[in-house]
Each structure stands twice: as structure tokens, then as C-alpha cells.
Biopython code that builds the backbone (N, CA, C, O; Angstrom):
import numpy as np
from Bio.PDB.StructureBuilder import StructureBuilder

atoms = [
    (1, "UNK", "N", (5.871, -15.325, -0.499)),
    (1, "UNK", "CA", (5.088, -14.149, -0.142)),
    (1, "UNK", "C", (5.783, -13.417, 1.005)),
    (1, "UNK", "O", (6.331, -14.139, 1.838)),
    (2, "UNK", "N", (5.851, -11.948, 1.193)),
    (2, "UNK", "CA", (6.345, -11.552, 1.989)),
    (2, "UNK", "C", (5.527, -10.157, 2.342)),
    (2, "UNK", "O", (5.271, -9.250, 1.551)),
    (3, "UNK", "N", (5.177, -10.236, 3.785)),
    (3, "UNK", "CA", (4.645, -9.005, 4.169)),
    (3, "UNK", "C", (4.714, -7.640, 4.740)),
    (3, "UNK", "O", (5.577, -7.441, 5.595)),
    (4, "UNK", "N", (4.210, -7.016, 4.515)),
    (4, "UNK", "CA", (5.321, -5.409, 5.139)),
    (4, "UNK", "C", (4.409, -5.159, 6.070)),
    (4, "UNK", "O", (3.185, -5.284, 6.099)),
    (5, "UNK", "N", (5.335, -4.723, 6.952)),
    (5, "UNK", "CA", (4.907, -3.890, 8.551)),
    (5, "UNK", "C", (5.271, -3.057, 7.705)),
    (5, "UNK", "O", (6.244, -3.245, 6.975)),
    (6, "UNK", "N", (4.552, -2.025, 7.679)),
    (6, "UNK", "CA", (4.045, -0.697, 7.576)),
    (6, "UNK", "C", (4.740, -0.070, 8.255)),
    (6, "UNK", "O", (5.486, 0.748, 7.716)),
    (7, "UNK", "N", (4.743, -0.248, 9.865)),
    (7, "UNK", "CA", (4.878, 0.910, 10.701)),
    (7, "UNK", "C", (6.337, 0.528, 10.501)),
    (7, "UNK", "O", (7.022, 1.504, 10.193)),
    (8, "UNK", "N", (7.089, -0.764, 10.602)),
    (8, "UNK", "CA", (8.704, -0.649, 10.600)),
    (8, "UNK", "C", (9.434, -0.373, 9.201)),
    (8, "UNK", "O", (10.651, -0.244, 9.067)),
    (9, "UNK", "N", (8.298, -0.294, 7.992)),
    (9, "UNK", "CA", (8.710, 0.326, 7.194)),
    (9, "UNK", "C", (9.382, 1.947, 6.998)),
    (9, "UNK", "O", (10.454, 2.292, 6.499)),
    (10, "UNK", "N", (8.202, 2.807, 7.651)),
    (10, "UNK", "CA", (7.747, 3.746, 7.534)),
    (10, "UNK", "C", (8.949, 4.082, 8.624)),
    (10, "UNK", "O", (9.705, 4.782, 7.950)),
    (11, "UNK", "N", (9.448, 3.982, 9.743)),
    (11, "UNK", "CA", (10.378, 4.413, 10.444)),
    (11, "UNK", "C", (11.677, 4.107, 9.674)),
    (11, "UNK", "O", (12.505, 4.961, 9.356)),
    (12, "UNK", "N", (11.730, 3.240, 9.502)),
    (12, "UNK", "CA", (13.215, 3.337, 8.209)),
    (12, "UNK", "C", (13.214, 4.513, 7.177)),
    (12, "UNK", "O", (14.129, 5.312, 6.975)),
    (13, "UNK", "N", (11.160, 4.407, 6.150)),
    (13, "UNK", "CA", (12.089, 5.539, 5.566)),
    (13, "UNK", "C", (12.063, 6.717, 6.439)),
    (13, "UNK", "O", (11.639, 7.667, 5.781)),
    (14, "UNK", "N", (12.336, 7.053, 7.639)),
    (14, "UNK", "CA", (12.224, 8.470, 8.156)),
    (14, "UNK", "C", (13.563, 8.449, 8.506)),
    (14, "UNK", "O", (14.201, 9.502, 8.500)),
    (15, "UNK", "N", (14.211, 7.126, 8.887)),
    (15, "UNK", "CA", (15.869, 7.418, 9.245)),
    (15, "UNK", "C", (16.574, 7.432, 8.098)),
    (15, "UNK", "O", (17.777, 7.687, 8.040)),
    (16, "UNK", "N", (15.616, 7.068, 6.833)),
    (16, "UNK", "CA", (16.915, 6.930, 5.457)),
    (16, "UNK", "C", (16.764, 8.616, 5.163)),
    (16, "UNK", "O", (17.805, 9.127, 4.749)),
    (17, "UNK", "N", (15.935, 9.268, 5.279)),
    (17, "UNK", "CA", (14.955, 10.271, 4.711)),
    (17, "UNK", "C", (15.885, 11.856, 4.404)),
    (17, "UNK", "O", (15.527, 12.840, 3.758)),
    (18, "UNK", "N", (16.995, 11.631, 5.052)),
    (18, "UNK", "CA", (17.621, 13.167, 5.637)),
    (18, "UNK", "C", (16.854, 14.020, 5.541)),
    (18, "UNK", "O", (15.880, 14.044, 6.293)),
    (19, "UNK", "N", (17.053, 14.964, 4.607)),
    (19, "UNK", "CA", (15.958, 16.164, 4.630)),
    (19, "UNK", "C", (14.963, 16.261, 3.582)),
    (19, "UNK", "O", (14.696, 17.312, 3.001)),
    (20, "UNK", "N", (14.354, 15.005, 3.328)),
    (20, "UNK", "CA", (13.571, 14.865, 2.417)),
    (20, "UNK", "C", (11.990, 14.254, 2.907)),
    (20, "UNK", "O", (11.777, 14.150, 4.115)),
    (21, "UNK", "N", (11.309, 14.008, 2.280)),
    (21, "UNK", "CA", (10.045, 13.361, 3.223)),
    (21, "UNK", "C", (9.727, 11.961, 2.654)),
    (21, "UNK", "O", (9.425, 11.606, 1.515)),
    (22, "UNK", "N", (9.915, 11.178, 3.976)),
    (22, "UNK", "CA", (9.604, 10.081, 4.284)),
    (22, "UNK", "C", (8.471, 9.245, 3.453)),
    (22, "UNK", "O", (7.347, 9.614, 3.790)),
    (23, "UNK", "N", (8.460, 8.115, 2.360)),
    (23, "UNK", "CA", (7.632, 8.043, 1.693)),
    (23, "UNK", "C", (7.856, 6.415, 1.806)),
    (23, "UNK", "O", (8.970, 5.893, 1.851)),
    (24, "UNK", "N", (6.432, 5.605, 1.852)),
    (24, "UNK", "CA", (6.882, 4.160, 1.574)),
    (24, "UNK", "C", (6.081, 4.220, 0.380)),
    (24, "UNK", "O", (5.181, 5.039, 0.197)),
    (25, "UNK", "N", (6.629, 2.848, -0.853)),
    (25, "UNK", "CA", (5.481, 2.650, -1.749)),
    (25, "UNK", "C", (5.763, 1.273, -1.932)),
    (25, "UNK", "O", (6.809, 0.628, -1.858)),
    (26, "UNK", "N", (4.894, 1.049, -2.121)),
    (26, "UNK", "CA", (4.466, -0.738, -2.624)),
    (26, "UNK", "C", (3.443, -0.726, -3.410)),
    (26, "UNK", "O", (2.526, 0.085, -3.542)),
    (27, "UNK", "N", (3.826, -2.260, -4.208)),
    (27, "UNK", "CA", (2.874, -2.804, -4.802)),
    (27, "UNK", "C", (2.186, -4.160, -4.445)),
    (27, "UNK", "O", (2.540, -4.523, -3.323)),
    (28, "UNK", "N", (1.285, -5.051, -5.065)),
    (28, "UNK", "CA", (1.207, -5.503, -4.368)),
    (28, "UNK", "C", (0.627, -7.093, -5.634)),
    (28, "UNK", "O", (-0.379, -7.239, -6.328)),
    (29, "UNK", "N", (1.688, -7.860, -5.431)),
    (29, "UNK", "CA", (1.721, -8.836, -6.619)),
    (29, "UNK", "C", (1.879, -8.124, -7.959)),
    (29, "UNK", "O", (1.010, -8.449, -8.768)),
    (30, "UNK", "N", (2.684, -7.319, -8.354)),
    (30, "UNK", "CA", (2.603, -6.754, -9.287)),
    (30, "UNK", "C", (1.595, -6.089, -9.957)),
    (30, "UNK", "O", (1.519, -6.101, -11.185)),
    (31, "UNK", "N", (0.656, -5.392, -9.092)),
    (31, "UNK", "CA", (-0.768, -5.249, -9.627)),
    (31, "UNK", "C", (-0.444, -3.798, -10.064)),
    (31, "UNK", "O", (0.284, -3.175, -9.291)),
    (32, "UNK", "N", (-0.714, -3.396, -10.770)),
    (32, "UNK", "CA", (-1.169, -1.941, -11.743)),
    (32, "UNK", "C", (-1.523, -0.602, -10.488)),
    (32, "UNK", "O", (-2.540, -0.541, -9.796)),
    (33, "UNK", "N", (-0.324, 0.400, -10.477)),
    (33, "UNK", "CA", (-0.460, 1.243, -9.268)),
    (33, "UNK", "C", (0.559, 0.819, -8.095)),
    (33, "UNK", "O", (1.234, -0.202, -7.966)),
    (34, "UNK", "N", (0.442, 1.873, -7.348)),
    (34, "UNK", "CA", (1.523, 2.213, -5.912)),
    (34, "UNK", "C", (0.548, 2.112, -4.917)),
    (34, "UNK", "O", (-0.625, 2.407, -5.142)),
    (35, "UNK", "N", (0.917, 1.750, -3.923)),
    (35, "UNK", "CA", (0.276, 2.492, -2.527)),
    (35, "UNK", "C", (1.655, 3.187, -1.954)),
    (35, "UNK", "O", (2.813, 2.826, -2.162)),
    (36, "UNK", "N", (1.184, 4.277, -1.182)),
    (36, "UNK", "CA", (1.577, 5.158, -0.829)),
    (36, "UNK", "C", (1.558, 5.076, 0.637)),
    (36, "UNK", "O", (0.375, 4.900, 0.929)),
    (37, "UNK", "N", (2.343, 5.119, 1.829)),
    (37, "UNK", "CA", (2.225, 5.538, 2.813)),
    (37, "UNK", "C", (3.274, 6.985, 3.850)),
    (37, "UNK", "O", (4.343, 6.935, 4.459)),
    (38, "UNK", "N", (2.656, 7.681, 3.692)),
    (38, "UNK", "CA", (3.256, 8.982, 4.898)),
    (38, "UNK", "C", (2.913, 9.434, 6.118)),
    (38, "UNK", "O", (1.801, 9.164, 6.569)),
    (39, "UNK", "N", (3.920, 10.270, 6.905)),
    (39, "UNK", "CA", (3.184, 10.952, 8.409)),
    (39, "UNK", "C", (2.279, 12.246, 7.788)),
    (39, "UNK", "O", (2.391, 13.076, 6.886)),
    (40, "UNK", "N", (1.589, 11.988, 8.545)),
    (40, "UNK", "CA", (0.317, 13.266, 8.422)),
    (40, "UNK", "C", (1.190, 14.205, 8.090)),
    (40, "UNK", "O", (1.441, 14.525, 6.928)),
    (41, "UNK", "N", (1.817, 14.809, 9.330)),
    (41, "UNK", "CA", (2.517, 16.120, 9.274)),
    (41, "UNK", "C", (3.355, 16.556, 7.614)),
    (41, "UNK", "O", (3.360, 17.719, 7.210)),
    (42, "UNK", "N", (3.963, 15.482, 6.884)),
    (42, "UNK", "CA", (4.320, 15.732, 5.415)),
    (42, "UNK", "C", (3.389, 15.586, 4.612)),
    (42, "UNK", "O", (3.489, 16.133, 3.513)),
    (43, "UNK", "N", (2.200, 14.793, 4.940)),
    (43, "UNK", "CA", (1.450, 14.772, 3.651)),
    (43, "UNK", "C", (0.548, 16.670, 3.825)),
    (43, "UNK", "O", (0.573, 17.379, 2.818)),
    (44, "UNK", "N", (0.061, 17.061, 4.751)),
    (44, "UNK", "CA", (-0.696, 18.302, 5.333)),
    (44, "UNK", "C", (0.488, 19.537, 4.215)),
    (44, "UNK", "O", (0.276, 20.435, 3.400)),
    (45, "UNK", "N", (1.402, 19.043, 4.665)),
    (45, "UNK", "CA", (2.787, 20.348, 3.976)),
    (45, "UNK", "C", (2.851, 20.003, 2.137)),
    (45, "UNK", "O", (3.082, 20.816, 1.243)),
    (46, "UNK", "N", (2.582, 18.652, 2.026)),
    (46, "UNK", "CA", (2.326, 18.717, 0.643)),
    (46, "UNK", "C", (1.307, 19.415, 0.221)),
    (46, "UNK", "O", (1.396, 20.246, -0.682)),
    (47, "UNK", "N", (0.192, 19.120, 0.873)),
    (47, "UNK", "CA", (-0.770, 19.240, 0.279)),
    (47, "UNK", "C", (-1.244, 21.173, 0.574)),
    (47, "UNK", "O", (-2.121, 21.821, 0.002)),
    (48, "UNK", "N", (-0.633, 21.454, 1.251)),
    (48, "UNK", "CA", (-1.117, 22.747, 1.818)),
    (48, "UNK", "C", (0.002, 23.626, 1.534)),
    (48, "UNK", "O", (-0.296, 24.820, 1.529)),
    (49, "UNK", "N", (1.128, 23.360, 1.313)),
    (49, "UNK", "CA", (2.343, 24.326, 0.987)),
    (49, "UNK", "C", (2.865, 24.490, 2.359)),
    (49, "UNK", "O", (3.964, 25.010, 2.551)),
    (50, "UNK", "N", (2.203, 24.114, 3.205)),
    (50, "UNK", "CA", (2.438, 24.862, 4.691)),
    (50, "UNK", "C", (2.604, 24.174, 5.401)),
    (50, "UNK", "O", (1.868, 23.187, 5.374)),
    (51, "UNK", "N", (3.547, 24.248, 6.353)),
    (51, "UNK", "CA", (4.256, 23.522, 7.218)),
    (51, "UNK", "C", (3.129, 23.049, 8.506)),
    (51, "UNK", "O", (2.510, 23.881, 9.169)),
    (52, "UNK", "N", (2.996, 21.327, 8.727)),
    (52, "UNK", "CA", (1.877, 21.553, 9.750)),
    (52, "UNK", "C", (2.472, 21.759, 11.218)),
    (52, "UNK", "O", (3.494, 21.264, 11.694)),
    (53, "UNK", "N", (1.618, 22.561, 11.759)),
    (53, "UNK", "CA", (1.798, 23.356, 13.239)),
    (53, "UNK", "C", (1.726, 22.259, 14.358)),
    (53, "UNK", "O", (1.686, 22.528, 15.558)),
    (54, "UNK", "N", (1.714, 21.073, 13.868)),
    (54, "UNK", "CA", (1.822, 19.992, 15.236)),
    (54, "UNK", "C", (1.996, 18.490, 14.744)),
    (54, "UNK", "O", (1.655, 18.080, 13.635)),
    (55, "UNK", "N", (2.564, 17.762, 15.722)),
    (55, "UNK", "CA", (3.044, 16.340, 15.430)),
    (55, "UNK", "C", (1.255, 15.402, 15.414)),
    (55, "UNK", "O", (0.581, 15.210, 16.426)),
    (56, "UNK", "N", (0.941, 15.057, 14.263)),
    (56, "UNK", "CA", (-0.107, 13.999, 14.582)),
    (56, "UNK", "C", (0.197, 12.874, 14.405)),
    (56, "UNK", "O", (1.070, 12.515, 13.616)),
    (57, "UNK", "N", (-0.659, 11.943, 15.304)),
    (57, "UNK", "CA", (0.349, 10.699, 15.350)),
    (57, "UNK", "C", (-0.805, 9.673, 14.744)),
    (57, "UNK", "O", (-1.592, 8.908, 15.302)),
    (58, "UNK", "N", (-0.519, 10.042, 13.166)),
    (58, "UNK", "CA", (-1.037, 9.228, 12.074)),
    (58, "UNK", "C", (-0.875, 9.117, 10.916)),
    (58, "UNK", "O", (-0.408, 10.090, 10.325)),
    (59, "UNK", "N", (-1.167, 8.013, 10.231)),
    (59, "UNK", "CA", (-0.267, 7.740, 8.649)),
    (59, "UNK", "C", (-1.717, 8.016, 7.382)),
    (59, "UNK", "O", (-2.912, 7.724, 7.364)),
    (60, "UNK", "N", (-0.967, 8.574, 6.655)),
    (60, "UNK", "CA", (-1.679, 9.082, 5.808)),
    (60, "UNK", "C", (-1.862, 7.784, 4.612)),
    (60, "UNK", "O", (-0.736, 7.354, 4.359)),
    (61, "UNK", "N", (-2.894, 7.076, 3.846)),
    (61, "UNK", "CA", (-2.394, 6.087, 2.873)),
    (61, "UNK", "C", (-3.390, 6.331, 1.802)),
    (61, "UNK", "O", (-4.604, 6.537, 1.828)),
    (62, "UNK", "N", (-1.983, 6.191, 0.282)),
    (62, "UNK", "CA", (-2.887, 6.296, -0.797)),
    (62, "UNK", "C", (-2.374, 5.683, -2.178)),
    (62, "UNK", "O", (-1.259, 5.180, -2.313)),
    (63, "UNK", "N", (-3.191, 5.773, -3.040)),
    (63, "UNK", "CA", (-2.628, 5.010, -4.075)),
    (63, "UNK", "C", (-1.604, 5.937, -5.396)),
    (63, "UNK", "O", (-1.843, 7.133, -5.562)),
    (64, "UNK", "N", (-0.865, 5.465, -5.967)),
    (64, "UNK", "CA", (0.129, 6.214, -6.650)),
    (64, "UNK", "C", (-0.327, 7.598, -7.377)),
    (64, "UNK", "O", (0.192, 8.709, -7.488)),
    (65, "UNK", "N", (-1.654, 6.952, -7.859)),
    (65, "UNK", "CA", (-2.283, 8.019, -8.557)),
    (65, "UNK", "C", (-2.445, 9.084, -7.872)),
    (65, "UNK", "O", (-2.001, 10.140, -8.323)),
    (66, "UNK", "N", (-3.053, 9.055, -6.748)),
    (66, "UNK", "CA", (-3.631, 10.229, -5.808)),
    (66, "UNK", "C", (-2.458, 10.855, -5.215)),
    (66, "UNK", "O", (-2.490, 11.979, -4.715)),
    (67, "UNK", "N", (-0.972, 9.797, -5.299)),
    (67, "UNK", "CA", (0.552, 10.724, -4.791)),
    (67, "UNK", "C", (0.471, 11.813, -5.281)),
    (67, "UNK", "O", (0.480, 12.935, -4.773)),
    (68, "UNK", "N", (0.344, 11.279, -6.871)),
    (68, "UNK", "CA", (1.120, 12.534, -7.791)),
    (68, "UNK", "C", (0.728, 13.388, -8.106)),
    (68, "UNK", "O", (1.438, 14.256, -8.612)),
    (69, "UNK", "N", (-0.771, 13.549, -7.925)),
    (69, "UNK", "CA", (-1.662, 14.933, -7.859)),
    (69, "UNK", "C", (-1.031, 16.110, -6.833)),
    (69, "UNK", "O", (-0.658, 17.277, -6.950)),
    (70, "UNK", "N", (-1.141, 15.016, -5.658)),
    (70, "UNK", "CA", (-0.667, 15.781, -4.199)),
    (70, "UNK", "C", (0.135, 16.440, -4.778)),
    (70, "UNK", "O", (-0.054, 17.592, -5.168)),
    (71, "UNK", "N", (1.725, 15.413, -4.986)),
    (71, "UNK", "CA", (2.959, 15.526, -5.091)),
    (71, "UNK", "C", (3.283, 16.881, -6.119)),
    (71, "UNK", "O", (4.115, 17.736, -5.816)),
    (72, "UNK", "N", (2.442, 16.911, -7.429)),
    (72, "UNK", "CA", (2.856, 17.800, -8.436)),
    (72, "UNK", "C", (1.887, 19.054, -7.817)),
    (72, "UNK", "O", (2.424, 20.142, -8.024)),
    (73, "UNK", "N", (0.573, 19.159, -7.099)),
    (73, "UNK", "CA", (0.042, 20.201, -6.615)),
    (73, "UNK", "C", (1.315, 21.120, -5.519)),
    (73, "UNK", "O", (1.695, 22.274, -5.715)),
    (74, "UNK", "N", (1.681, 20.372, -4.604)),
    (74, "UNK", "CA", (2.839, 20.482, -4.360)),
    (74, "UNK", "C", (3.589, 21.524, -4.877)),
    (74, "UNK", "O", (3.606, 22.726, -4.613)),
    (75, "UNK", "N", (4.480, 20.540, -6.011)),
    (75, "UNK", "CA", (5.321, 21.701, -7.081)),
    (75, "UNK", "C", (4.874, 22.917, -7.340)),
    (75, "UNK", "O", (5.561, 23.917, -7.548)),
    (76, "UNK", "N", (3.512, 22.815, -7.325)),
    (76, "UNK", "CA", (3.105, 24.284, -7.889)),
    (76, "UNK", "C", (2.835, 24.947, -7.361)),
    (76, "UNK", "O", (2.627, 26.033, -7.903)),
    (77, "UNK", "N", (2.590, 24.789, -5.642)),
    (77, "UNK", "CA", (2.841, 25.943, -4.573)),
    (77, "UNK", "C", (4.251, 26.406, -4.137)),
    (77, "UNK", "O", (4.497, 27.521, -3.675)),
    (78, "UNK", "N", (5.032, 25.539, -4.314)),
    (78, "UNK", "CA", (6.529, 25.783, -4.119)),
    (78, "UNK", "C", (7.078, 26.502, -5.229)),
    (78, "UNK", "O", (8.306, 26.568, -5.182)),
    (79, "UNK", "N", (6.501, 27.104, -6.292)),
    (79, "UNK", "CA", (6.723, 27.928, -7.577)),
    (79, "UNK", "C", (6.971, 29.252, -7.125)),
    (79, "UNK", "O", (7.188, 30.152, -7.937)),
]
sb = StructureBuilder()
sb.init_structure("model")
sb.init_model(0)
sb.init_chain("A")
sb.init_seg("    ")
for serial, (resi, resn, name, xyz) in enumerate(atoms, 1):
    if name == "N":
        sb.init_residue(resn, " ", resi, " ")
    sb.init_atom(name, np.array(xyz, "f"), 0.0, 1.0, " ", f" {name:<3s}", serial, name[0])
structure = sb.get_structure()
């Protein structure tokens, strides 16, 4: 069994990240679905098209399903 720090996850992916946004996902025993973890500030810009106006210092968490809504709502403001 092996467990993830979150938070030293989540800073790796921001140094692997270049100019892309920072995303962890796991599963968890092979169970059916992702979890999702991001900084506020990228999930707000997904979800809003719009860049957020300040650093909040908190992680956004969700399951794969609810990514890809974001993620493809996303796409379709960036159209």
C-alpha cells in the first residue's frame, strides 16, 4: 500500500507543469473513476474562462467525472 501526500504531490505537478495547469489524479485500489486534485486559482480559470484575480491558498478536489465537465466546459469558452 502506498500513500500520497497530496500537498507534495501537487507541488511537483506545478514544477513538472511548464505552462500548463497543474493537475494530480489518482485512483484508489483500482476503483472505477479519478480523483482530481488542483490550485483554486486554475480550477476558477477553468471553470470561468477567466483568469482568477488573486492567489488562494486552497486545493480544489474532485472526481474524474466532474474534471471533464469542467475541463470540456472549459474548451468551449476558449472557442
Amino acid at each position: 500500500k502506498e500513500d500520497l501526500n497530496i500537498q507534495k504531490a501537487l507541488e511537483q505537478a506545478i514544477r513538472d507543469a511548464d505552462d500548463k495547469i497543474p493537475v494530480v489524479a489518482w485512483r484508489i485500489n483500482h476503483q472505477r473513476g479519478w480523483n482530481i486534485v488542483m490550485r483554486t486559482v486554475d480550477f476558477v480559470e477553468l471553470f470561468t474562462g477567466v483568469p482568477c484575480q488573486r492567489e488562494l491558498f486552497t486545493n480544489v478536489q474532485m472526481d474524474g467525472d466532474e474534471w471533464m465537465e469542467v475541463y470540456k466546459r472549459y474548451l468551449e469558452i476558449k472557442k
